[in-house]
mmCIF file of the N, C-alpha and C atoms, coordinates in Angstrom:
data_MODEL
# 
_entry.id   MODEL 
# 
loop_
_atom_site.group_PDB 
_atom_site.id 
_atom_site.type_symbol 
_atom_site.label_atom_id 
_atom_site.label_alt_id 
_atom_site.label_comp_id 
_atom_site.label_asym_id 
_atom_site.label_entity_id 
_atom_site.label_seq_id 
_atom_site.pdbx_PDB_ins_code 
_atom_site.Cartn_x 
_atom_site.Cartn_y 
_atom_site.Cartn_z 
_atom_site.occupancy 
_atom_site.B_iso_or_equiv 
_atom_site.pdbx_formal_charge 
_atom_site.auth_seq_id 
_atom_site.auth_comp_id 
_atom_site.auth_asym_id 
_atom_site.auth_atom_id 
_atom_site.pdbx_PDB_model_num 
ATOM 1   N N  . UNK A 1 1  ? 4.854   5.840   19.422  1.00 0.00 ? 1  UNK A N  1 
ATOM 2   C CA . UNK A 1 1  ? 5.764   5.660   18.305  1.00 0.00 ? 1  UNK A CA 1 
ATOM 3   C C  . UNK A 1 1  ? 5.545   6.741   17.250  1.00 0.00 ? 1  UNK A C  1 
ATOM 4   N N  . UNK A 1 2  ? 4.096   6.969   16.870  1.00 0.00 ? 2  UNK A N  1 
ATOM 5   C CA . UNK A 1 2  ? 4.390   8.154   16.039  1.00 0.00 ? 2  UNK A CA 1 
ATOM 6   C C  . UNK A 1 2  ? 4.653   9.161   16.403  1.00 0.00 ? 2  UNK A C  1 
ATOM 7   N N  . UNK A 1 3  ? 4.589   9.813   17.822  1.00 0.00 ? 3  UNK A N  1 
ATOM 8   C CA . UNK A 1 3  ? 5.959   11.332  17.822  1.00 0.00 ? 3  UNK A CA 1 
ATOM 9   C C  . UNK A 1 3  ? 6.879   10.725  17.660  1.00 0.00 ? 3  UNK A C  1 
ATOM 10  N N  . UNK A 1 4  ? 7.865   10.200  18.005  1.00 0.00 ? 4  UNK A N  1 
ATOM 11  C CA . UNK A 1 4  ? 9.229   9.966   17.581  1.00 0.00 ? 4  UNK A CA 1 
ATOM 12  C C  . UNK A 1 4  ? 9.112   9.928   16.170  1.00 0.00 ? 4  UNK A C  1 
ATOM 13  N N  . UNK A 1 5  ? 7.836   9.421   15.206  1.00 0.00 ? 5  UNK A N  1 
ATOM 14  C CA . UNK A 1 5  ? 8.614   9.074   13.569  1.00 0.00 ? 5  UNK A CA 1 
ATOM 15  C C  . UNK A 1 5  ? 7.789   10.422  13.047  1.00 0.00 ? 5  UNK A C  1 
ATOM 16  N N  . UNK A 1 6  ? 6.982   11.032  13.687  1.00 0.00 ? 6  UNK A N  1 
ATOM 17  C CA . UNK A 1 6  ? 6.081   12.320  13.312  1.00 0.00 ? 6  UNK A CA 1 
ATOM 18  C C  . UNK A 1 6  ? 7.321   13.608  12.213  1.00 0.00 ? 6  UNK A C  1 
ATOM 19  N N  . UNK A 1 7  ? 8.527   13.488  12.496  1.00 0.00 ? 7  UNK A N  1 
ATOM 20  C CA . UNK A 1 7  ? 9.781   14.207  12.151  1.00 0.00 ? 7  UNK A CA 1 
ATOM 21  C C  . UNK A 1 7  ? 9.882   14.070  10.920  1.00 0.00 ? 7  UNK A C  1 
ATOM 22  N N  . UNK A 1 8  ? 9.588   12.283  10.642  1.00 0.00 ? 8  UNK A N  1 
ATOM 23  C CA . UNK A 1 8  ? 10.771  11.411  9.531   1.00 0.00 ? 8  UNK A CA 1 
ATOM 24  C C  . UNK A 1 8  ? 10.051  11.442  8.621   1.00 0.00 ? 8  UNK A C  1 
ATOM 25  N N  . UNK A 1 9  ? 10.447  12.381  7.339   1.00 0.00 ? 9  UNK A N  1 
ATOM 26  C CA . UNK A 1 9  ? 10.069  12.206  6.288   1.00 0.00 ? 9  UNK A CA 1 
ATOM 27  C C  . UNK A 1 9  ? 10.990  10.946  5.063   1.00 0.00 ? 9  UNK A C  1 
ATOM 28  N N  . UNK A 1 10 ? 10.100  10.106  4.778   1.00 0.00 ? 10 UNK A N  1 
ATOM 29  C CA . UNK A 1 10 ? 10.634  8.666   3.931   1.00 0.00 ? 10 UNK A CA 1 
ATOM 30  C C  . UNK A 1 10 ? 10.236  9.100   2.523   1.00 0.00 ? 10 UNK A C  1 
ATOM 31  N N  . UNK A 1 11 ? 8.943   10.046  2.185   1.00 0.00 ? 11 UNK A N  1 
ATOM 32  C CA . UNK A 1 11 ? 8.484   10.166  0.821   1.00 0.00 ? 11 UNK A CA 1 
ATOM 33  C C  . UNK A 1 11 ? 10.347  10.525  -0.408  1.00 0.00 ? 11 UNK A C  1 
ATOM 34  N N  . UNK A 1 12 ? 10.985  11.563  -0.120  1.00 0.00 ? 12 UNK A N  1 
ATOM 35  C CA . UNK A 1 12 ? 12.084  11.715  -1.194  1.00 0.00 ? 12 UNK A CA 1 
ATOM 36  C C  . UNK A 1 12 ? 12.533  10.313  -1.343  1.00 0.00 ? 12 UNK A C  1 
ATOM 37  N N  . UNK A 1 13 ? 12.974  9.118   -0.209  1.00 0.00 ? 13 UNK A N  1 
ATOM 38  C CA . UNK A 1 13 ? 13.849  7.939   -1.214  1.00 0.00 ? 13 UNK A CA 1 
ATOM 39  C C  . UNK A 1 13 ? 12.911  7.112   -1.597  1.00 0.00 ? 13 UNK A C  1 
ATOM 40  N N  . UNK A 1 14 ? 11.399  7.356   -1.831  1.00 0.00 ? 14 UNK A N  1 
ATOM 41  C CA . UNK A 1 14 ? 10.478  6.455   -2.298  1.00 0.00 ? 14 UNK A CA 1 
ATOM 42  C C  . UNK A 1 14 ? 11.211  6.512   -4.119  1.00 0.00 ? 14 UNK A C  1 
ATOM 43  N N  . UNK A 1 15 ? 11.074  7.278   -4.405  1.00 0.00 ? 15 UNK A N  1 
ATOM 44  C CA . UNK A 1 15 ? 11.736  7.682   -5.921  1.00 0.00 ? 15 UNK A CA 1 
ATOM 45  C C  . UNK A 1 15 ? 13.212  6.403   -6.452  1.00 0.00 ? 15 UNK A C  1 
ATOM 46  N N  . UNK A 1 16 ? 13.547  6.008   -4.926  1.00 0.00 ? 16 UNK A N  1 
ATOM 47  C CA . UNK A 1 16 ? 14.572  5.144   -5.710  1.00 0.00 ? 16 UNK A CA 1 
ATOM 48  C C  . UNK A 1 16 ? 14.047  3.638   -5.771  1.00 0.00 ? 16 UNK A C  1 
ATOM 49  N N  . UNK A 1 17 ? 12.961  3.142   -5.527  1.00 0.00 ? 17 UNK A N  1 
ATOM 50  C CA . UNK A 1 17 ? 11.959  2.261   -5.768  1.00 0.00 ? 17 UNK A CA 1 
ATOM 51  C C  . UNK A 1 17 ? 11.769  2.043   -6.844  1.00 0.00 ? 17 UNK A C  1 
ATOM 52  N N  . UNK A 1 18 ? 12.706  1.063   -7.978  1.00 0.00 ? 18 UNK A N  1 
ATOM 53  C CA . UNK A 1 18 ? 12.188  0.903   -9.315  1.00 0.00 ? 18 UNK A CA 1 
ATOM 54  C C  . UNK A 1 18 ? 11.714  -0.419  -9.564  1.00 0.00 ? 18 UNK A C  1 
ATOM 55  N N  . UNK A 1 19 ? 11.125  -1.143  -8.482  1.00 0.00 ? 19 UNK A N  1 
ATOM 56  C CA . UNK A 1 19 ? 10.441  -2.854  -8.689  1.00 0.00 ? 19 UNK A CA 1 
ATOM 57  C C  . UNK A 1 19 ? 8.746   -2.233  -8.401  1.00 0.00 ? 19 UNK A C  1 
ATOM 58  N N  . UNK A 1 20 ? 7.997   -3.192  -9.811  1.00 0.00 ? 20 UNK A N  1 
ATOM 59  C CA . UNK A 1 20 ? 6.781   -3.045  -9.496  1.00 0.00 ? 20 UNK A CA 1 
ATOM 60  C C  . UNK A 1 20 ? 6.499   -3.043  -8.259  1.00 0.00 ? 20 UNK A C  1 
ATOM 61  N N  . UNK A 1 21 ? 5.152   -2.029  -7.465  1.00 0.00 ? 21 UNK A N  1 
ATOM 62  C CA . UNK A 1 21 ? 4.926   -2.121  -6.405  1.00 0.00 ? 21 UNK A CA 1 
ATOM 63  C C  . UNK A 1 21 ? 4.144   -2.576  -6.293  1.00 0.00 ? 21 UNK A C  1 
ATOM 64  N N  . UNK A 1 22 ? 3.133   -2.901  -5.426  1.00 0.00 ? 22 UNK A N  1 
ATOM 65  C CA . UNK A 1 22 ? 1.760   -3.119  -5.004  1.00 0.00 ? 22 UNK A CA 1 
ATOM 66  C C  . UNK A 1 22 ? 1.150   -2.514  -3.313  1.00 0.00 ? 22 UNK A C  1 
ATOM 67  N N  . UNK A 1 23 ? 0.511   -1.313  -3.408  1.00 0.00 ? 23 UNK A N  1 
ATOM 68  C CA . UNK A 1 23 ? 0.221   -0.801  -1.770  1.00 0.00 ? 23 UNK A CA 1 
ATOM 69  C C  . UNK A 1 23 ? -1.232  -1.411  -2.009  1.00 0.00 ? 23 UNK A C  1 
ATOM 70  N N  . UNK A 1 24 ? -1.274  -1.416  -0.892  1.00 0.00 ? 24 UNK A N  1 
ATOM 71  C CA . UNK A 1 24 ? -2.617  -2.126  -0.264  1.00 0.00 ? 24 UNK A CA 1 
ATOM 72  C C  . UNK A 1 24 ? -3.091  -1.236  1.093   1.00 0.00 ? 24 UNK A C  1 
ATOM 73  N N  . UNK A 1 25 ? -4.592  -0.750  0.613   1.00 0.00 ? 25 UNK A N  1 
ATOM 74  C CA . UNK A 1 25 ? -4.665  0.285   1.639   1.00 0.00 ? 25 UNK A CA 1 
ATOM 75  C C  . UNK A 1 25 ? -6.392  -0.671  2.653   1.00 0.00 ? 25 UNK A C  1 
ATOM 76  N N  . UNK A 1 26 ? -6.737  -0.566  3.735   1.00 0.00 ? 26 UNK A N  1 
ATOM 77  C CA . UNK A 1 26 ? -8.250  -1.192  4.195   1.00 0.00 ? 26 UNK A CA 1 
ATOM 78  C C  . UNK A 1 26 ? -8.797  0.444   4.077   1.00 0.00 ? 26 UNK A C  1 
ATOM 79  N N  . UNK A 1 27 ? -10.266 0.471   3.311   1.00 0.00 ? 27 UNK A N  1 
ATOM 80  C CA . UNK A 1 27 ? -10.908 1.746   3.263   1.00 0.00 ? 27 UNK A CA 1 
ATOM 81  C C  . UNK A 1 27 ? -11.035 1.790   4.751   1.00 0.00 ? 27 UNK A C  1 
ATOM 82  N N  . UNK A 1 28 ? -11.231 1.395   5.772   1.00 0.00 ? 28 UNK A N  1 
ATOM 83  C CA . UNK A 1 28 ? -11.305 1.517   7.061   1.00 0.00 ? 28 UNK A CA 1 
ATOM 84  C C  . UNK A 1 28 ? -10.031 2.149   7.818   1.00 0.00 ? 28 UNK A C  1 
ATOM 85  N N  . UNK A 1 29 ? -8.488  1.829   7.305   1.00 0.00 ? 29 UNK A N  1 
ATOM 86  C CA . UNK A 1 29 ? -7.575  2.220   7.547   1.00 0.00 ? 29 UNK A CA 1 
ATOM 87  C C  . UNK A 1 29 ? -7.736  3.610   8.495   1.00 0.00 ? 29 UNK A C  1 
ATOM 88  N N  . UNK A 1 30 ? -6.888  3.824   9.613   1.00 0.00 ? 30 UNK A N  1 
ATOM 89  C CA . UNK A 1 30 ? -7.040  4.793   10.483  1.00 0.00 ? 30 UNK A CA 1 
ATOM 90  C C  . UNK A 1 30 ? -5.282  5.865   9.863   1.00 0.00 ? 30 UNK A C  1 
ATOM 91  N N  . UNK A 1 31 ? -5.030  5.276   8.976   1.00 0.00 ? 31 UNK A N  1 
ATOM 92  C CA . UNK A 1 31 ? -3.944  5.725   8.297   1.00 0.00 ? 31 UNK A CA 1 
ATOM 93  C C  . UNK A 1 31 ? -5.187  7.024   6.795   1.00 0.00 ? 31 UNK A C  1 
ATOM 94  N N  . UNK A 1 32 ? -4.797  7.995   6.656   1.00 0.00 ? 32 UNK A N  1 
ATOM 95  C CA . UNK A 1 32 ? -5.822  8.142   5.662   1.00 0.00 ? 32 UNK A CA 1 
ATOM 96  C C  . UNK A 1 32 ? -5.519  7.817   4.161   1.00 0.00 ? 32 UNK A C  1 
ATOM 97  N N  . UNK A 1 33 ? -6.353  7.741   3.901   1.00 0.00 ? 33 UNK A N  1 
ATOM 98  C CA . UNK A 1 33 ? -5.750  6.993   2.117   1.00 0.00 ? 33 UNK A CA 1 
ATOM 99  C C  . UNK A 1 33 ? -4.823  8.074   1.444   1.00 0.00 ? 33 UNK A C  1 
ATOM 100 N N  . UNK A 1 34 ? -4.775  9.285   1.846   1.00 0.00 ? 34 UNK A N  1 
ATOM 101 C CA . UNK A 1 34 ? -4.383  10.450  0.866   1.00 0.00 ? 34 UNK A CA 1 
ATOM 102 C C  . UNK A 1 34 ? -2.998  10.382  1.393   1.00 0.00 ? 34 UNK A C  1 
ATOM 103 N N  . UNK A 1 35 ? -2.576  9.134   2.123   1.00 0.00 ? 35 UNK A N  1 
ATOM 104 C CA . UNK A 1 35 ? -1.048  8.828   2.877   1.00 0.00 ? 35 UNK A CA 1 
ATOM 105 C C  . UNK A 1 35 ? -0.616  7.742   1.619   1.00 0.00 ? 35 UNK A C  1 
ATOM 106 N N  . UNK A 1 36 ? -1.557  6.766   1.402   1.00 0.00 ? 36 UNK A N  1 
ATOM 107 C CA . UNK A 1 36 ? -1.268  6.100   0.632   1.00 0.00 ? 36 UNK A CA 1 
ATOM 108 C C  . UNK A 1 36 ? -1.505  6.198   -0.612  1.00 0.00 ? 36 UNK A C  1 
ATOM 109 N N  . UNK A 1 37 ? -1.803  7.269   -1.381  1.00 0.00 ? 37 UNK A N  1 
ATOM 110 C CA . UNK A 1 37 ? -1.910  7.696   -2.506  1.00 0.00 ? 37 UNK A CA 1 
ATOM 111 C C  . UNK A 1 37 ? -0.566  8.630   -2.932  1.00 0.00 ? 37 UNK A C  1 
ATOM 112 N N  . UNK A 1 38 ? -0.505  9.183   -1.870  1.00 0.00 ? 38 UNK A N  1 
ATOM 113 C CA . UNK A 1 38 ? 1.231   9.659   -1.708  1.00 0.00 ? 38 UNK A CA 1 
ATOM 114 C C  . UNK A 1 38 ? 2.229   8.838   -1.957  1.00 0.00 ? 38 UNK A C  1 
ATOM 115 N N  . UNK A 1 39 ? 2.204   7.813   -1.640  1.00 0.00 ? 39 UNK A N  1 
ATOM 116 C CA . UNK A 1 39 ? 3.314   7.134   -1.290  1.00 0.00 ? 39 UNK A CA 1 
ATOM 117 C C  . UNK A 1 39 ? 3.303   6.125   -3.001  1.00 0.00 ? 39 UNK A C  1 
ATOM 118 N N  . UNK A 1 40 ? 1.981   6.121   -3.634  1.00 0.00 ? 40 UNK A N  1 
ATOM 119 C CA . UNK A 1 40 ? 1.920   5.264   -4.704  1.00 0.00 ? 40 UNK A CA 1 
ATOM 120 C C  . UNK A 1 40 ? 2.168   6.457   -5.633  1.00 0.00 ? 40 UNK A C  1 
ATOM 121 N N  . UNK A 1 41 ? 2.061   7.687   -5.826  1.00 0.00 ? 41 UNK A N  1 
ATOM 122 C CA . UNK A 1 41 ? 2.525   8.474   -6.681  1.00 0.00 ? 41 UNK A CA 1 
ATOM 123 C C  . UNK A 1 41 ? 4.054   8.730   -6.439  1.00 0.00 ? 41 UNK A C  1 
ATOM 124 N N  . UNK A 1 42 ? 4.556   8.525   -5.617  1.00 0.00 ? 42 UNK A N  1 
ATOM 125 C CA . UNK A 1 42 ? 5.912   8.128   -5.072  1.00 0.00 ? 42 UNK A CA 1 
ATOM 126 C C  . UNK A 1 42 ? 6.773   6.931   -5.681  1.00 0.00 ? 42 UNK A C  1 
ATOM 127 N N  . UNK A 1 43 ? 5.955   6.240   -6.324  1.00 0.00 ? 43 UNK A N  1 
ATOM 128 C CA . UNK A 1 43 ? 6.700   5.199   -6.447  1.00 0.00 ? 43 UNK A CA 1 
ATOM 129 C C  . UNK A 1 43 ? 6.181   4.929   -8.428  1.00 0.00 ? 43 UNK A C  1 
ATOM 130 N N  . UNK A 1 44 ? 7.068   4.753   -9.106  1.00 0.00 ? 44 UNK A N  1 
ATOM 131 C CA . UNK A 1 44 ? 6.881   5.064   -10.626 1.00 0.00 ? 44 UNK A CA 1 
ATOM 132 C C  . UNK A 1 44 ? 6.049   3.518   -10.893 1.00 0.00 ? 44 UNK A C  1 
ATOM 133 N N  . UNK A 1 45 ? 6.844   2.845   -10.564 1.00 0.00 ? 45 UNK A N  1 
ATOM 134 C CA . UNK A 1 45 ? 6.010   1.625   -11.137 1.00 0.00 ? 45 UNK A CA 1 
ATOM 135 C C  . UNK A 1 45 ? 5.075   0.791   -9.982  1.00 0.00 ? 45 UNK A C  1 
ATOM 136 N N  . UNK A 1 46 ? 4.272   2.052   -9.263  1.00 0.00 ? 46 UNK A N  1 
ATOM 137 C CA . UNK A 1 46 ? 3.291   1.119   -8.459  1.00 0.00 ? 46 UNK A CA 1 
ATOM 138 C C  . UNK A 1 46 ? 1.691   1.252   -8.720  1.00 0.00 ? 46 UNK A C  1 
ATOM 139 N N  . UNK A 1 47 ? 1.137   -0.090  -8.114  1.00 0.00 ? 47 UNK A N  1 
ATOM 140 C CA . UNK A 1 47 ? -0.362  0.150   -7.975  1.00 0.00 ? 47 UNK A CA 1 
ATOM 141 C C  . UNK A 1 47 ? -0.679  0.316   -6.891  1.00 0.00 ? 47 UNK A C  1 
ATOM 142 N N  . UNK A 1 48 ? -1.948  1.042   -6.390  1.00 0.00 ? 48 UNK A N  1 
ATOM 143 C CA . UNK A 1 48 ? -2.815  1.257   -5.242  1.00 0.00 ? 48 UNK A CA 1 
ATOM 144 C C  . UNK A 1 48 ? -4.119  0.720   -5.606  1.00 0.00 ? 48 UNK A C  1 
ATOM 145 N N  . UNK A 1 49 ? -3.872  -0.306  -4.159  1.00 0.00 ? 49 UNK A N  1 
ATOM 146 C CA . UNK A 1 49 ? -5.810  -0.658  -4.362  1.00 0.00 ? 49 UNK A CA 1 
ATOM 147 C C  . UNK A 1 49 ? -6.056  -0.848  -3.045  1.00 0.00 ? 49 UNK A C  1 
ATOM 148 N N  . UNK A 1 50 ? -7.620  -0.196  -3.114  1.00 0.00 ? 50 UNK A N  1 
ATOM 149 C CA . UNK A 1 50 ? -8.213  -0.085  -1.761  1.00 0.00 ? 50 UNK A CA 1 
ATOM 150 C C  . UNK A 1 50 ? -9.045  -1.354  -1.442  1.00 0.00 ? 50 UNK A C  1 
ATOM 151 N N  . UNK A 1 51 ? -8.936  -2.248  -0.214  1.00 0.00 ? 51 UNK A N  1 
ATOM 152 C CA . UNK A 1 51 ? -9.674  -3.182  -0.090  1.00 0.00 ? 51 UNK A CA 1 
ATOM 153 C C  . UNK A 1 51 ? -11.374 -2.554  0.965   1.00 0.00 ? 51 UNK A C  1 
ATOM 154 N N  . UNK A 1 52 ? -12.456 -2.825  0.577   1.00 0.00 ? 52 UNK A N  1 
ATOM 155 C CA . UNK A 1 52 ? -13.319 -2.439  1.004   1.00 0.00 ? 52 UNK A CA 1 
ATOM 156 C C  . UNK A 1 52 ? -13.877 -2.944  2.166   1.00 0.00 ? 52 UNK A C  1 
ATOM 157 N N  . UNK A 1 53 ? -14.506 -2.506  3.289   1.00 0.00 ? 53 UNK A N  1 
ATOM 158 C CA . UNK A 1 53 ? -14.572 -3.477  4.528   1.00 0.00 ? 53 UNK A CA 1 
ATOM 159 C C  . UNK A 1 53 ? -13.777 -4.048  5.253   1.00 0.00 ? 53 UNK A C  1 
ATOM 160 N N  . UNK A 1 54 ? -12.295 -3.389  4.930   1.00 0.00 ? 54 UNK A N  1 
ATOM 161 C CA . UNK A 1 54 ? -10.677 -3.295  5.820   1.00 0.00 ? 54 UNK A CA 1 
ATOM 162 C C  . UNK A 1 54 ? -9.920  -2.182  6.516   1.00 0.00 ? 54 UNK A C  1 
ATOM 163 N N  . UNK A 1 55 ? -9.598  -2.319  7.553   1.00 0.00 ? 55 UNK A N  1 
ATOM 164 C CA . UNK A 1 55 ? -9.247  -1.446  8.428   1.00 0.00 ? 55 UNK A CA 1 
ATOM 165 C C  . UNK A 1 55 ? -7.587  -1.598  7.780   1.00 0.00 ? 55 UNK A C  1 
ATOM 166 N N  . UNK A 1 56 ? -6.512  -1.643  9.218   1.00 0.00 ? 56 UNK A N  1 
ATOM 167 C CA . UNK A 1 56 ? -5.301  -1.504  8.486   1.00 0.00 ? 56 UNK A CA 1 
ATOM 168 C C  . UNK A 1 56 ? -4.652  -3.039  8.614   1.00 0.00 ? 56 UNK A C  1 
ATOM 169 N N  . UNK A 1 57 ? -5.353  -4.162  8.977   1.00 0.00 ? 57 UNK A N  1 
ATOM 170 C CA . UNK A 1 57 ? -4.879  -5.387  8.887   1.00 0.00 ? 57 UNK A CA 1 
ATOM 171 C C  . UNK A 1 57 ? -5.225  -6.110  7.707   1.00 0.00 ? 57 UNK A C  1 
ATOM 172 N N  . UNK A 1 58 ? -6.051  -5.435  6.467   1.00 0.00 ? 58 UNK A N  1 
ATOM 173 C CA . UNK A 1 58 ? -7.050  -6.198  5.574   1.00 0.00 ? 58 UNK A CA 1 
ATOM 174 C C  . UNK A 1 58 ? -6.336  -7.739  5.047   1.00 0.00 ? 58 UNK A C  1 
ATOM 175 N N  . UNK A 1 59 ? -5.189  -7.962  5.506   1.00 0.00 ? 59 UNK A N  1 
ATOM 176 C CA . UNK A 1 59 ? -4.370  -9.367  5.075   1.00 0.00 ? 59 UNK A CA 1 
ATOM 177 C C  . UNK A 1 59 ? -5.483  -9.702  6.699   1.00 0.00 ? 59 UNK A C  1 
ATOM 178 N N  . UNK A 1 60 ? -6.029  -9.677  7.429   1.00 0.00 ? 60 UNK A N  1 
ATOM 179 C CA . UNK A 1 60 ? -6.509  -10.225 8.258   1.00 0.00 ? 60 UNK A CA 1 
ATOM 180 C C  . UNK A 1 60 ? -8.219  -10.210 8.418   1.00 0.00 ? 60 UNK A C  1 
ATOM 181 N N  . UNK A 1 61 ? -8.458  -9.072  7.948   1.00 0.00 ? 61 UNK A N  1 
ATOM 182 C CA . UNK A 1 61 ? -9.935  -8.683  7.276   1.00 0.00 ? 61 UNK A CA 1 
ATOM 183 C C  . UNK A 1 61 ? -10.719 -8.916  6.642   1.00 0.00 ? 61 UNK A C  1 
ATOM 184 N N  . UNK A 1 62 ? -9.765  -9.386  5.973   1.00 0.00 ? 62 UNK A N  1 
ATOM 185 C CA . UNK A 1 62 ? -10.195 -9.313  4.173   1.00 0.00 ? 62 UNK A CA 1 
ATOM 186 C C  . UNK A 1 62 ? -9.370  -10.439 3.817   1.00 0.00 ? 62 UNK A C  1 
ATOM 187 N N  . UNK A 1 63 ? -9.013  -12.138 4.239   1.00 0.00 ? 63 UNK A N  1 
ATOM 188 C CA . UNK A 1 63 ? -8.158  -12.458 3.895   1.00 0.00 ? 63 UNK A CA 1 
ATOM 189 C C  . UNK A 1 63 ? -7.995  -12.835 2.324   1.00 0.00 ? 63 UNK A C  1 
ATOM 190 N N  . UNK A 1 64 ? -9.174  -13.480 2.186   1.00 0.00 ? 64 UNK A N  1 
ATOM 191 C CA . UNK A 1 64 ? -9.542  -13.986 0.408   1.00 0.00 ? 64 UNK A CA 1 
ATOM 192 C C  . UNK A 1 64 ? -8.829  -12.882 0.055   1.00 0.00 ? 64 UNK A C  1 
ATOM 193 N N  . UNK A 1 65 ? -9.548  -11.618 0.487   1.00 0.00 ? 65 UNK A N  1 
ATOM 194 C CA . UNK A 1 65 ? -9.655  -10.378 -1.083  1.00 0.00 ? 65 UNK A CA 1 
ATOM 195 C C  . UNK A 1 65 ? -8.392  -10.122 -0.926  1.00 0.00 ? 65 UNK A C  1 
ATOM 196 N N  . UNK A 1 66 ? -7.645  -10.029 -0.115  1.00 0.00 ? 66 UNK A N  1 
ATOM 197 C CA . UNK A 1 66 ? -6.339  -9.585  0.215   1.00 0.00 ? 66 UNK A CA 1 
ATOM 198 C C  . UNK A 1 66 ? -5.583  -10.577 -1.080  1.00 0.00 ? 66 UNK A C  1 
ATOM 199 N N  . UNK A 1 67 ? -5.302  -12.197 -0.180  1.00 0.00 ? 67 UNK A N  1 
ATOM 200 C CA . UNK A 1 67 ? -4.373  -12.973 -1.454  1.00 0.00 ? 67 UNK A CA 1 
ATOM 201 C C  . UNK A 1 67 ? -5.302  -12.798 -2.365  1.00 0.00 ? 67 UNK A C  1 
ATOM 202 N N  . UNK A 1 68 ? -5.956  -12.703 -3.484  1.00 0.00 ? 68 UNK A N  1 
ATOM 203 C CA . UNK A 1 68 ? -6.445  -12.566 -4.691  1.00 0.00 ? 68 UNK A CA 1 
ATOM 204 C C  . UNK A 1 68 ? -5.920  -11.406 -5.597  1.00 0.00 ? 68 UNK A C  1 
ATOM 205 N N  . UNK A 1 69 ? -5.975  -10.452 -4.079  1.00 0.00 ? 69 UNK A N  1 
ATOM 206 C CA . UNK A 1 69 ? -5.282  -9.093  -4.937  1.00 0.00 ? 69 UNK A CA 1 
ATOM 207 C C  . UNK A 1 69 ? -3.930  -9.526  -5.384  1.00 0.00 ? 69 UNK A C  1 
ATOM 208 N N  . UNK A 1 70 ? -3.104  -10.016 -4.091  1.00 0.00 ? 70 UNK A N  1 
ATOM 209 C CA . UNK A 1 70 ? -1.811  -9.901  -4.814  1.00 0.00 ? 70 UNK A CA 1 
ATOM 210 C C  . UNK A 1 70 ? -1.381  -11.175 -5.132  1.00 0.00 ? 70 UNK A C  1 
ATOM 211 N N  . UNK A 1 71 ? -2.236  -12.128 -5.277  1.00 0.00 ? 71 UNK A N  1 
ATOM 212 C CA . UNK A 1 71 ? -1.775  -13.363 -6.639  1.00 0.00 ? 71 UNK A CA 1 
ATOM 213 C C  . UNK A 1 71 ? -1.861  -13.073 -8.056  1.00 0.00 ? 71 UNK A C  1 
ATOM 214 N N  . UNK A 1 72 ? -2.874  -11.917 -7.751  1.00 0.00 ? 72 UNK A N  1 
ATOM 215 C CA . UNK A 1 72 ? -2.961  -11.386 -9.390  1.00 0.00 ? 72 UNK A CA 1 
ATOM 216 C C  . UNK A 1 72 ? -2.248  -10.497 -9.313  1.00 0.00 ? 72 UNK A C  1 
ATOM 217 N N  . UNK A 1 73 ? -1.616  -9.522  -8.856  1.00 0.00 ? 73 UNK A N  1 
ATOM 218 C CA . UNK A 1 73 ? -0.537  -8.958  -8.661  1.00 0.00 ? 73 UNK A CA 1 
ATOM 219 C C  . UNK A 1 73 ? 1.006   -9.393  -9.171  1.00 0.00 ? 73 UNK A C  1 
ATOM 220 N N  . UNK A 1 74 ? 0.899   -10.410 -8.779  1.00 0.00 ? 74 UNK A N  1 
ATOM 221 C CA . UNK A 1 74 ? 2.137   -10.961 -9.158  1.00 0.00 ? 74 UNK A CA 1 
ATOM 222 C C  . UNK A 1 74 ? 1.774   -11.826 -10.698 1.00 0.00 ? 74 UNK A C  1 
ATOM 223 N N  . UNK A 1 75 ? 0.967   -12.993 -11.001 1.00 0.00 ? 75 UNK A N  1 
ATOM 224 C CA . UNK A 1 75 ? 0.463   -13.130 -11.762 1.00 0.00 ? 75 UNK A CA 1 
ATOM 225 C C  . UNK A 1 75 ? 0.495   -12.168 -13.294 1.00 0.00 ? 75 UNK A C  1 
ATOM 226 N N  . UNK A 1 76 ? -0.107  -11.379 -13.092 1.00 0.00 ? 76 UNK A N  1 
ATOM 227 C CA . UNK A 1 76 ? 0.035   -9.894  -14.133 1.00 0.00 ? 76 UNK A CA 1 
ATOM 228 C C  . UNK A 1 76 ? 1.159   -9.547  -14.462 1.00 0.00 ? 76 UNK A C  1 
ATOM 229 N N  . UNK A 1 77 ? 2.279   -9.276  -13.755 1.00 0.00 ? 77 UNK A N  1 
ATOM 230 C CA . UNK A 1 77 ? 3.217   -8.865  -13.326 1.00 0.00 ? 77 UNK A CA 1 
ATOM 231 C C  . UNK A 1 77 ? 4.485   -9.807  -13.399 1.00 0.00 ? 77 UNK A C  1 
ATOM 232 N N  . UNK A 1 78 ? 4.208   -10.832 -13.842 1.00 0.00 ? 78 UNK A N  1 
ATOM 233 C CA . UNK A 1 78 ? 4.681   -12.400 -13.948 1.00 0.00 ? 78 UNK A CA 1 
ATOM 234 C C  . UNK A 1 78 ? 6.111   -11.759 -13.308 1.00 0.00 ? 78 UNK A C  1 
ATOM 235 N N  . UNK A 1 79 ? 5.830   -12.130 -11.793 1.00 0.00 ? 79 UNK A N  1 
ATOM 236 C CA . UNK A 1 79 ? 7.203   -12.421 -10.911 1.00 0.00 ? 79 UNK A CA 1 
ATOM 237 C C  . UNK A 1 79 ? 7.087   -13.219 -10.141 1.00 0.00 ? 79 UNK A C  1 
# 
């Protein structure tokens, strides 16, 4: 699957993204973070947080730390 999407650049319509974001990266991630630091400077009103001791499932990894992040996420963010 990634040769076929290896082509597709998505970063230009990240810019039309104007709802708070929230990326969620596992420091383990086989994706590298400097993908997802891209993609959160991409986006005006987002946060990036790295979960520690998570690969790229950390909603499965990490489940606590995962919902905690984004109950307070939303919480903060009151949506």
């Amino acid at each position: 699957m990634s040769k076929e999407l290896s082509g597709y650049d998505f970063y230009p319509d990240l810019k039309n993204i104007t709802c708070k974001t929230l990326i969620i990266h596992g420091a383990y991630d086989g994706m590298p973070l400097e993908l997802s630091k891209k993609i959160q400077g991409s986006i005006a009103n987002s946060k990036l947080v790295v979960i520690k001791n998570a690969g790229h499932f950390p909603f499965i990894d990490r489940q606590k730390k995962y919902n905690d992040i984004v109950s307070h996420f939303i919480y903060q963010n009151k949506l």
